[in-house]
N, C-alpha and C positions, 0 to 999 in steps of 0.2 A: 151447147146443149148436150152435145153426147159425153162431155169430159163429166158433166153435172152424172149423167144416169150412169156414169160408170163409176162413180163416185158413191151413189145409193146403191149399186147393185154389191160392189164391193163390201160396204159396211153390213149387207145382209148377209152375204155370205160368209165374211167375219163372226156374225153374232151362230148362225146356224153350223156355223164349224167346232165353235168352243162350248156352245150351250146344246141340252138337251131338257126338253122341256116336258115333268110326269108331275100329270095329275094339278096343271096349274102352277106347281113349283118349278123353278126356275131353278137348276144346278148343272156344274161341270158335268160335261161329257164324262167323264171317267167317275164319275159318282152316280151313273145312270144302271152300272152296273156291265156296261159293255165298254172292251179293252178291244178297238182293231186293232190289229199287227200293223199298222201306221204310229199310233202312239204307244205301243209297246215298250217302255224302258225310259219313257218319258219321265222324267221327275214329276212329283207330283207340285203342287201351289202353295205355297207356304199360305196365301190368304186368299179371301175373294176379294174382289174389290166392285165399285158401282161402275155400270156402263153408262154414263148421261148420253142422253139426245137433245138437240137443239136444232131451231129452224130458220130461214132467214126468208123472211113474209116477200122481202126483196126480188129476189129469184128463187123460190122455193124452194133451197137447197137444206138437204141435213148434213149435219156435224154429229158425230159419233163420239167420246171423247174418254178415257178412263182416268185423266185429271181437273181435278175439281179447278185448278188455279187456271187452264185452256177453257174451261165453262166458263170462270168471270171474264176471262179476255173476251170470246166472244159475244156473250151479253153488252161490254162495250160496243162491238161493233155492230150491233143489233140486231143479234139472233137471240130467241127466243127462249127460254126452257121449257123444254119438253118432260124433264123429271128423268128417272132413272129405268131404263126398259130391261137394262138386266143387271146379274151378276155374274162377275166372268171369273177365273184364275188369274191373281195379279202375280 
């Protein structure tokens, strides 16, 4: 149980690290308008790409994934599509 919620707390902290979210729209932290001295000198994303979520009804676990071919794996083993919750810097 605890490896499961360190698994979802992880994939949160993922999405709220690379995303910043104005006004409903959904874009890169660095497109927000704010540079910390953390990502300072970072290259920027040549693209964005989709962030899927998916769920397994099984043990209630999410899957986070930025490859479309890792979604149809897991839909074999029967999780769920949840759709795309974000866009991130691919």
């Amino acid at each position: 149980m605890a490896k499961q919620q360190w698994r979802r707390r992880t994939a949160g902290v993922l999405a709220a690290v690379v995303l910043t979210v104005i006004g409903g729209t959904t874009v890169p932290a660095h497109a927000a308008g704010s540079t910390p001295a953390s990502v300072q000198g970072v290259m920027q994303p040549q693209s964005i790409v989709a962030f899927y979520r998916l769920w397994n009804q099984s043990n209630g676990d999410h899957f986070h994934t930025t490859d479309w071919n890792e979604v149809i794996t897991a839909i074999q083993l029967g999780f769920t599509y949840e759709g795309i919750r974000a866009r991130v810097a691919g």
